[in-house]
C-alpha positions, 0 to 999 in steps of 0.5 A, spaced: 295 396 532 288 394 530 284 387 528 284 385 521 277 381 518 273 380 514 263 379 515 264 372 514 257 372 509 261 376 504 266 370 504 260 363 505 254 363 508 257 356 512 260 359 517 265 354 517 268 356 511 269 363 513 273 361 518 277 357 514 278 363 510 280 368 516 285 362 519 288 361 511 289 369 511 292 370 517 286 374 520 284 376 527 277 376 528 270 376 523 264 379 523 258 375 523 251 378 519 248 371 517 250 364 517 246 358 514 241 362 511 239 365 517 240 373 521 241 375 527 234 376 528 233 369 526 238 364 530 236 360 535 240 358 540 242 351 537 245 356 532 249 360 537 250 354 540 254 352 534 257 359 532 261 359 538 263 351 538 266 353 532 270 360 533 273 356 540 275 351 535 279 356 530 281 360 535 277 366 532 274 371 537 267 375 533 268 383 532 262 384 532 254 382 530 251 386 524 244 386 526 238 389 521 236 393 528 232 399 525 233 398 518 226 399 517 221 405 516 220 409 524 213 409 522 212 402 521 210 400 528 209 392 527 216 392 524 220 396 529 216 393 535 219 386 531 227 390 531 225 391 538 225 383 540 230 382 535 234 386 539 233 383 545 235 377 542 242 379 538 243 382 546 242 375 549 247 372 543 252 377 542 254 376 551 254 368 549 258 369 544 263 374 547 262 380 543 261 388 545 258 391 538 252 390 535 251 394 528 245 398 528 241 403 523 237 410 524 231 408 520 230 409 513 231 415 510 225 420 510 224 427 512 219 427 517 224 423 520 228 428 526 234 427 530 229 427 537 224 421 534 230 417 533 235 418 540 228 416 543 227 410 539 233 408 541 233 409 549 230 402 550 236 398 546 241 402 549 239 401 556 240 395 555 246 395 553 249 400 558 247 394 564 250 389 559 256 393 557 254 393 549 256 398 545 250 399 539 255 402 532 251 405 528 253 406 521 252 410 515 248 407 510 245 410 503 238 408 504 238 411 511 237 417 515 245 417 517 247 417 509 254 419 509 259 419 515 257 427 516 250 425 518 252 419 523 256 423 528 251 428 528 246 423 531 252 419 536 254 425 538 246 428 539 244 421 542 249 422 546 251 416 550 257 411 552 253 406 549 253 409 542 258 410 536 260 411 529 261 405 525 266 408 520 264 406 513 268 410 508 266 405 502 258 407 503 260 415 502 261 412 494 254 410 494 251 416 498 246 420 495 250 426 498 257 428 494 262 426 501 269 425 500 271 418 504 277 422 507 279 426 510 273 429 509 268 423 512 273 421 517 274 427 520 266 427 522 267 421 526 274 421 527 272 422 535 266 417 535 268 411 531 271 405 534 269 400 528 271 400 521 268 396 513 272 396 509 269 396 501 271 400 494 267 402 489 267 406 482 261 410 479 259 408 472 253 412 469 252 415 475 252 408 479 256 406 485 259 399 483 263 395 487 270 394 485 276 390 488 279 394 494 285 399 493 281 399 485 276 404 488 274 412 489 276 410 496 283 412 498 285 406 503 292 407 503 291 414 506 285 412 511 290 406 514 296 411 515 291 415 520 290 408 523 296 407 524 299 413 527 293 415 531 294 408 534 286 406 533 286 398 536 278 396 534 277 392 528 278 394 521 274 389 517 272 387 510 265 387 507 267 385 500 262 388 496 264 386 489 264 379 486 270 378 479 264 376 475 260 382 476 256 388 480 251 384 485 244 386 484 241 391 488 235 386 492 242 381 493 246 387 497 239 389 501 238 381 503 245 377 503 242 371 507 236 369 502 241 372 496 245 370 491 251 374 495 255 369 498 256 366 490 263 368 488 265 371 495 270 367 496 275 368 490 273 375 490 274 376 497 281 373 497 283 378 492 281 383 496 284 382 503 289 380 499 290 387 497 288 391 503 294 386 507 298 389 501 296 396 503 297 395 510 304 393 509 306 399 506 303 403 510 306 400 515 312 401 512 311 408 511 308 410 518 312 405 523 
């Protein structure tokens, strides 16, 4: 059976009450991203420090770290040289806090950009996860070079390395530039390299993805949990809210969620939507076990 949680700045950017949203709701893990208006780029070690007193408190281990880690342009040298430092930090961090997975990206998309370009600036982060025993996750995201799920098992499988795979993103494929179906389709093309899974829903309204409660949405959940369940998948599957009761998020709040607007409303709407997607396990269970 997989773990349950949810990124705990769609919830709070007080770390604290994100836990306390996981404890009420019967969680098994969280994700963290940003916390105290802060990245992981960003935490100093009083920050971790705090972070890990306050998981062994609640009882609540940390899935994996959402880094920014190449969200930025290949060709912008200071930047990447900046991720690269970041890197090395999130690395250092993620071992005090008892975490293997740091989410990554493969650049911003841009034709010039090739699959060779991108496996090399990837081999000083990923030998240093292999002497560490890290896992780099990388995801399918709309403003990227892996877009849709088809692209990100291209890349994993090209780069080819222990220390790399496939972040399963069903709920991004709805704001893709690309026409690809979440499932089957999406996940038949990770389905042999993702071990960690986000969970977000989405409608188009004018031709525009807009974030909607879990289960109200173009993603088929019901389906997707039910492939989990019987392929016996033990990774987490975690909740990336997306979606507030009082309307869509602005596009520069989504692209910056810890000097943003993002966590306002988080918890109202991310209690709808576990609640939801626990309603869907549970009768997926019933139907599968």
């Amino acid at each position: 059976m997989f773990q349950l949680g949810v990124i705990t700045d769609e919830v709070s950017q007080d770390f604290e009450i994100a836990l306390q949203f996981a404890e009420r709701h019967g969680l098994d893990c969280v994700e963290l991203r940003s916390a105290w208006e802060k990245g992981p780029f960003e935490f100093t070690e009083d920050d971790i420090l705090k972070i890990k007193a306050l998981k062994e408190q609640y009882h609540m281990p940390i899935a994996a770290v959402s880094s920014p880690f190449y969200k930025c342009s290949y060709f912008d040298e200071q930047t990447k040289a900046a991720h690269l430092a970041g890197f090395a930090r999130t690395v250092r961090h993620a071992k005090l806090l008892g975490v293997s997975y740091i989410r990554c990206f493969d650049f911003l998309r841009d034709e010039r950009v090739t699959k060779e370009m991108v496996k090399e600036a990837f081999q000083e982060p990923i030998d240093l996860c292999e002497r560490e025993g890290l896992t780099i996750l990388i995801e399918s995201e709309p403003t990227t070079n892996s877009c849709d799920c088809e692209k990100t098992a291209a890349i994993v499988n090209y780069i080819n390395s222990p220390a790399v795979k496939s972040l399963y993103e069903p709920g991004n494929d709805i704001y893709s530039p690309t026409a690809e179906i979440p499932y089957p389709d999406g996940f038949r093309f990770v389905e042999n390299s993702f071990c960690h899974v986000h969970v977000k829903d989405a409608v188009k309204t004018g031709g525009k993805a807009v974030g909607v409660a879990v289960g109200d949405g173009l993603v088929d959940y019901s389906a997707i949990i039910k492939e989990l369940l019987q392929s016996n998948f033990s990774g987490a599957v975690v909740l990336e809210t997306h979606y507030r009761k009082s309307g869509a998020i602005s596009d520069s709040a989504l692209k910056n969620p810890q000097r943003s607007q993002i966590p306002l409303g988080g918890e109202a709407a991310s209690e709808e939507c576990i609640v939801n997607l626990k309603n869907i396990i549970n009768q997926a269970q019933r139907e599968v076990l």
